[in-house]
N, C-alpha and C positions, 0 to 999 in steps of 0.2 A: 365380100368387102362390107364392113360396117362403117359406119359416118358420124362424126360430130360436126359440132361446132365450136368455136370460141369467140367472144367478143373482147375487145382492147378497149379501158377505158381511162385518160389517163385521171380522170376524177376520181375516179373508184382506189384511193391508194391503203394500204395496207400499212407500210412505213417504211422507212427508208431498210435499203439492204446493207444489213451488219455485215463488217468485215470477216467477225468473230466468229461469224456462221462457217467459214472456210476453218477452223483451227484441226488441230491433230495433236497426235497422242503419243509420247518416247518413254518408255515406262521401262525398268529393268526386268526383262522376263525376256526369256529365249537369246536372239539375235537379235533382238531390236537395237540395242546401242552396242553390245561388241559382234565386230563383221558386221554390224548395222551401220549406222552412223559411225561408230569409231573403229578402226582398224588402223593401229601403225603399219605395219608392213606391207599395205594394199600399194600397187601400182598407183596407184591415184591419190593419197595420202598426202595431206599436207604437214606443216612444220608443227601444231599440234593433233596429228593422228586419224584428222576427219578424213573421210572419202568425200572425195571433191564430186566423185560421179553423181554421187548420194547427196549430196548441196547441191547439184545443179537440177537433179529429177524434184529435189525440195521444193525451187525457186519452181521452176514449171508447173508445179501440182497448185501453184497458187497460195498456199497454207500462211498464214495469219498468223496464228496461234498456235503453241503448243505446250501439251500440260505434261508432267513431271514430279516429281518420279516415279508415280504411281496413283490410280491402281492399286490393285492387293498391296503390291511390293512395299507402298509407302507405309502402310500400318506396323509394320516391325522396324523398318527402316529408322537407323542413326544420324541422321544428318551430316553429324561433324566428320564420320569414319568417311565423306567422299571431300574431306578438305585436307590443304597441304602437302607437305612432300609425300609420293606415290608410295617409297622406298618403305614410308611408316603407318603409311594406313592397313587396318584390320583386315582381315577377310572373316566373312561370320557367314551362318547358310539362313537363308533366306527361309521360310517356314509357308509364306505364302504360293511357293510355286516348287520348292520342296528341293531347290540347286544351291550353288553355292558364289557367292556377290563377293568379286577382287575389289569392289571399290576403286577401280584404275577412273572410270568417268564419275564425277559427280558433280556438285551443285555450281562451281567455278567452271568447270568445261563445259555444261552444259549451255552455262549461259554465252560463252565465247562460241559455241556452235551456232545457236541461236541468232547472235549477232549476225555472224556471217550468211548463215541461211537466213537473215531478213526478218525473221521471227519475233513476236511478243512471247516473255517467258511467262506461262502460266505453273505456279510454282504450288503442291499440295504439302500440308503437314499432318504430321502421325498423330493422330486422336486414337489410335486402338492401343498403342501399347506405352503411349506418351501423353502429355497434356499442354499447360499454359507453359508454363515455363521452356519449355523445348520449341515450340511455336516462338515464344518472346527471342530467342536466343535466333532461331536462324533468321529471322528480320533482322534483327539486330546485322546479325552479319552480312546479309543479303544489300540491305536498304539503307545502314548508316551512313553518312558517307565518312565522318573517321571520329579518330578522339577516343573510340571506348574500347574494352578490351577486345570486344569480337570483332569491330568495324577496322578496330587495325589488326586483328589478326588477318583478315580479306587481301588487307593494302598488302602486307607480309607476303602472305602466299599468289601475288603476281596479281591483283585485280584492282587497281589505284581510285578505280573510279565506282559508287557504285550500281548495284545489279537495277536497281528502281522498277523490282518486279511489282505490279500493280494488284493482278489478279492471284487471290488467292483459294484454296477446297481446303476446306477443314475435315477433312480427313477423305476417308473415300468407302462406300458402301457400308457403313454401318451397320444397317439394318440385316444384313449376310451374316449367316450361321456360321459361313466357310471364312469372312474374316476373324485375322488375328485382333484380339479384342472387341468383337461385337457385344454389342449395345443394345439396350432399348430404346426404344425413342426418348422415352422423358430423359432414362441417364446421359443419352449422346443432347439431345437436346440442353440440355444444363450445360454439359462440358464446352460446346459451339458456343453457346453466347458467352460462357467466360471468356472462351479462348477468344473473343470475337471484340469481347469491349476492353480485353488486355490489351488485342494489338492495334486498335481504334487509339487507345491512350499514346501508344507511340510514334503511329503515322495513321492518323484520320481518315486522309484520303485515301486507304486500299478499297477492294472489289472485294466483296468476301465471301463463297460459296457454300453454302451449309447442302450433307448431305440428301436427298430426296433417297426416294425406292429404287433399289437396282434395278429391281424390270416391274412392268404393266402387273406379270401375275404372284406378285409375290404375295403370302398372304395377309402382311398388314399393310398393303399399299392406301393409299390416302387418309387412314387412321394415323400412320408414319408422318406423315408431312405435314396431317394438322398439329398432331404434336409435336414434333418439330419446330415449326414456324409460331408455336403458341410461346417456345420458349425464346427464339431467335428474330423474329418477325422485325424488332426495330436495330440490329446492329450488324443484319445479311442484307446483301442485295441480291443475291438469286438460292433458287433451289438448283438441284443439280437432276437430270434424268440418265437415265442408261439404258440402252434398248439394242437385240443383238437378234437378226433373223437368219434364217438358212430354212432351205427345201426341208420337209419332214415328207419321206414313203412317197417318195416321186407324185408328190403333189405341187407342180409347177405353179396352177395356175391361183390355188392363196400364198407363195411366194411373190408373185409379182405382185400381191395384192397388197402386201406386207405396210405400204404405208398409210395404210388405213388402220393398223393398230399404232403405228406414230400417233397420225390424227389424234388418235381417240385418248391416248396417253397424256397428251400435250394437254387436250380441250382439258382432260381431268384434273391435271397438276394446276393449271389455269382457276379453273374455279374451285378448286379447297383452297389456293391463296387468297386468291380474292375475299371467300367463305371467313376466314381466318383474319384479313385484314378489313373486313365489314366489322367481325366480332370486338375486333380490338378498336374500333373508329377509327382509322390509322390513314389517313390520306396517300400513305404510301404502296407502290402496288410494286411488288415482289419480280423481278424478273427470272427464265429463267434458263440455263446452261446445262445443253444436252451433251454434257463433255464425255462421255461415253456412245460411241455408234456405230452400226457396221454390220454387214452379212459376216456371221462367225459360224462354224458348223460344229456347236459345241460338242455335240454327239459323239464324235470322234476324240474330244480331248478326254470325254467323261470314259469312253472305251478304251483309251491310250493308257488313262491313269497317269500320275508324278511320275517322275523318276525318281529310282528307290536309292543313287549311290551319288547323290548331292554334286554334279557333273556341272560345269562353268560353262554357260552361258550355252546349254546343248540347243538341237532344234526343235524346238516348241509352236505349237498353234500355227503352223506356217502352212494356212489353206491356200489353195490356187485356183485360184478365181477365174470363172467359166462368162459367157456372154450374158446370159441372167443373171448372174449374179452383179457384172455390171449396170445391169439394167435395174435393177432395184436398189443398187448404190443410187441410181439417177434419181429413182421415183421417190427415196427417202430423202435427197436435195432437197427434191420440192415442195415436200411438207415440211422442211426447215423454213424454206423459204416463206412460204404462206405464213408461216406462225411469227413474224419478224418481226411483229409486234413485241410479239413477249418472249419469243426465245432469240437472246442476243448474245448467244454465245451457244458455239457447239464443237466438238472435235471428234473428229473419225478417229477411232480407235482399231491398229496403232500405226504407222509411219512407213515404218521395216521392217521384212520379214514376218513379222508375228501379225494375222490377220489385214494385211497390207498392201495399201497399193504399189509400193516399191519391193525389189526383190533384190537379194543382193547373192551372191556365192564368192567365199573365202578366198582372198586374191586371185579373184572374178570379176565376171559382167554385173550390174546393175542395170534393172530393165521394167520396165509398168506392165504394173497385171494389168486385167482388162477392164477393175476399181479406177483406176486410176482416170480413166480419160472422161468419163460423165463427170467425177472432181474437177480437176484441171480445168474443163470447158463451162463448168457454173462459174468457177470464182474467176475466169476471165473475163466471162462477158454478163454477169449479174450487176449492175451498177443502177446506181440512181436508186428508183421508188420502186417496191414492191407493189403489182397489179393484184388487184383483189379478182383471180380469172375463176371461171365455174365455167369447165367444160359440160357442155349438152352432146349425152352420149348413153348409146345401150350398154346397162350393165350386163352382169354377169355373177352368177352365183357363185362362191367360195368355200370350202369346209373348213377353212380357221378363222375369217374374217368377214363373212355373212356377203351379202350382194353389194358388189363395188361397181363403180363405170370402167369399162374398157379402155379410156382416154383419161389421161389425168394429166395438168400442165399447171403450170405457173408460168406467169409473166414478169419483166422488169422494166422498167422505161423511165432513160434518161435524158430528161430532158436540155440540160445543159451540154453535151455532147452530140444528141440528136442522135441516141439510138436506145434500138429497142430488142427484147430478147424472149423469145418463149421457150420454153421447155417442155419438152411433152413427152410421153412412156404410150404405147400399146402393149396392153396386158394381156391382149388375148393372145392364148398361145398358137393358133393356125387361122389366124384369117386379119388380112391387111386392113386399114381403116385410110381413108378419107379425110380428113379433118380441114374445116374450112375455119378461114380465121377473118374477121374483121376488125381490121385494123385503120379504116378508115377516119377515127378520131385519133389517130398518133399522127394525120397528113405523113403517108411513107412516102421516100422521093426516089425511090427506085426499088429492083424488084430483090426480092426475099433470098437470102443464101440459108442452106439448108445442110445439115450435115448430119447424118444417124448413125448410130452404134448398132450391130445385129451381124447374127451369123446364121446362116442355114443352118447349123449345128448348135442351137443354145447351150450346150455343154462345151464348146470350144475354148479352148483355153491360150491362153500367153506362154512363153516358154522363154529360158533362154536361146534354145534353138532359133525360135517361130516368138521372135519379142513383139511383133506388128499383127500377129493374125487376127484380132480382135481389137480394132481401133474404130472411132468415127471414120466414117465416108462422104461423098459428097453426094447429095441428095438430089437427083439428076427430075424428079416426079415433083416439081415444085412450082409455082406459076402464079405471078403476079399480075392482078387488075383491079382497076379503080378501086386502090386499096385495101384490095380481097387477096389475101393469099392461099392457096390451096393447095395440100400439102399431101403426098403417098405415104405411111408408113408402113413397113413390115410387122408383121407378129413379133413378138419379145423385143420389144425395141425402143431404145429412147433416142430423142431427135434434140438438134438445139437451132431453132430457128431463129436468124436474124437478119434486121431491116434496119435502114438509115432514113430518121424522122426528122419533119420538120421542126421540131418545137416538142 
């Protein structure tokens, strides 16, 4: 048994917790939107085509936001071939993931799903094989509400009112050799702020995301961003991150360690903007949108290869997520959560099916991996102000991510509703921890409810069979006094601890 500690302070605050922090990902690639989200013929299926099952695991997963259409997919992607009658849209093959797109769902369905699943539409345009003008045009469509030729071509094809998508990516991964039309910095950099004070001139008030580095190691990461932001810095409000872990050679324990290279990602994109907006004297500070996230086990798609006979809508990247694997969906929450400062927007990548927490099979069950539930129980009970928490706790050495602490947690506390939330992960893979919490600056008025994610089996998985085998529990090792709570958890395990405060 090893032991921390944690202190609660509600001074100590970090800033309030973004909704946007909860977002997700519906990109066209595999199942995600067909037998994902849209299947006419499902049992469940409503009058436009959605799976109501798949809108209700939506609404439960908590999700805020979701970004569209892509992803690879968007840098080839036509906009207009996913508008108007079904009967006349294209079908073209998709080059980024190597299938071939009926165009049956696009940018008007999407958003009528959206609606219904509760969702903010976060909407991406093609900078790899497109530019201003293709950007000006789908606003145009999206955002006007009538009068011009595209705004009433919308009203035409069934959509009266309009989309008033806010948040926009200009483009998506740039910096990838594997995207269609990659870039250099300075050229994509030039291209974003055009495209950026084109669509400023037509509606001021959007959110505009310029791309950052795909991942931590890629080789011009923060060279990427300075120039970037050197060319975009006053017409973006954020950068964008992407960041994708899975086990490598049955090394478990820098798996669970995995958000300690968040951490370090974040701090780093954090201060080249800053760096960048010192240089420029810019009083403005850069937020930023980690709309890419997730345990992805790229290994196996890089093994699998494309498919070579451009097949609609086959089944692609559909990992099946074990109890670790939800445990480090937990543990990267809560370096979202600590960063809430400046990362105020982020989306698990992707929804369905494809790297996801929902699962679905073809006039089938719909059921939660074992992603899904450390999701679900952040974005329900995260309210109010981020705690600025520093667990005191024995580390432990890593072979990908150098000595981390065993305990790692964030806090939330709302004081307007009078309650309060921690979060916490043991990392260590075979020995329970202890962890005491003082919470006697929140005045708690009763004792602490407690619930943990873990399985004897940290490889255990979700199933259609076996949809529950791997869910939160109630945490029976749990004990309140004079506002001390003391808490049991298991090896590989994330807990969500909550108390009802005075104030």
């Amino acid at each position: 048994m090893h032991k921390a500690t944690i202190t609660l302070d509600p001074a100590l605050r970090v800033g309030p917790v973004q909704r946007r922090t909860f977002g997700s990902f519906v990109e066209h690639l595999g199942r995600c939107v067909y037998t994902g989200i849209y299947e006419p013929g499902h049992p469940t299926a409503d009058e436009d085509g959605f799976r109501r099952d798949v809108l209700e695991l939506t609404r439960e997963l908590g999700v805020s936001t979701v970004r569209y259409p892509g992803g690879n997919f968007v840098s080839g992607y036509r906009w207009e071939d996913g508008v108007g009658p079904r009967e006349r849209r294209p079908v073209r093959r998709d080059l980024a993931w190597h299938v071939t797109e009926t165009n049956e769902v696009g940018l008007d369905e999407f958003v009528r799903w959206a609606r219904k699943a509760g969702v903010e539409p976060m909407m991406a345009v093609n900078l790899g094989t497109r530019g201003v003008l293709e950007a000006l045009d789908v606003l145009e469509y999206a955002n006007h509400p009538s009068g011009t030729s595209l705004s009433d071509q919308r009203i035409a094809n069934g959509s009266p009112e309009p989309h008033g998508i806010r948040m926009w990516c200009l483009g998506n991964e740039m910096d990838g050799p594997w995207q269609v039309g990659h870039k250099t910095a300075r050229e994509y950099g030039r291209l974003a702020a055009e495209t950026a004070r084109a669509m400023r001139m037509a509606q001021p008030d959007l959110e505009l995301v310029a791309c950052g580095s795909s991942h931590l190691s890629m080789p011009t990461f923060g060279a990427w961003e300075a120039a970037v932001l050197e060319e975009t810095y006053e017409v973006v409000d954020y950068i964008s991150l992407h960041a994708y872990y899975q086990e490598h050679d049955g090394d478990l324990a820098s798996f669970l360690a995995s958000a300690a290279d968040m951490d370090a990602f974040i701090e780093a994109v954090v201060a080249t903007a800053d760096a960048v907006g010192a240089r420029l004297r810019s009083p403005k500070r850069i937020q930023l949108s980690f709309d890419e996230w997730n345990v992805w086990y790229q290994s196996r798609w890089h093994d699998q290869g494309p498919p070579s006979d451009w097949p609609v809508a086959p089944r692609q990247l559909e990992d099946h997520y074990h109890a670790a694997d939800a445990v480090v969906v937990g543990s990267l929450l809560i370096s979202l959560l600590r960063h809430s400062d400046r990362v105020t927007a982020a989306c698990q990548a992707q929804l369905v099916n494809v790297i996801a927490p929902i699962m679905t099979e073809p006039g089938g069950p719909a059921w939660r991996q074992t992603i899904f539930h450390p999701f679900a129980e952040t974005a329900r009970a995260a309210t109010g102000q981020v705690l600025r928490t520093v667990p005191v706790s024995p580390s432990a050495a890593t072979g990908r991510h150098g000595t981390v602490p065993l305990v790692d947690a964030v806090a939330t506390h709302d004081a307007e509703h009078g309650r309060a939330a921690v979060f916490l992960v043991n990392r260590s893979t075979d020995t329970p921890a202890t962890v005491e919490i003082d919470a006697r600056a929140l005045a708690p008025t009763g004792p602490a409810r407690c619930r943990t994610l873990s399985d004897p089996d940290p490889y255990a998985a979700n199933t259609a069979e076996r949809p529950d085998r791997v869910a939160p529990r109630p945490n029976t090792e749990v004990h309140t006094e004079d506002g001390r709570v003391t808490v049991v958890v298991p090896p590989v395990s994330w807990s969500i601890l909550e108390l009802s405060t005075g104030g």
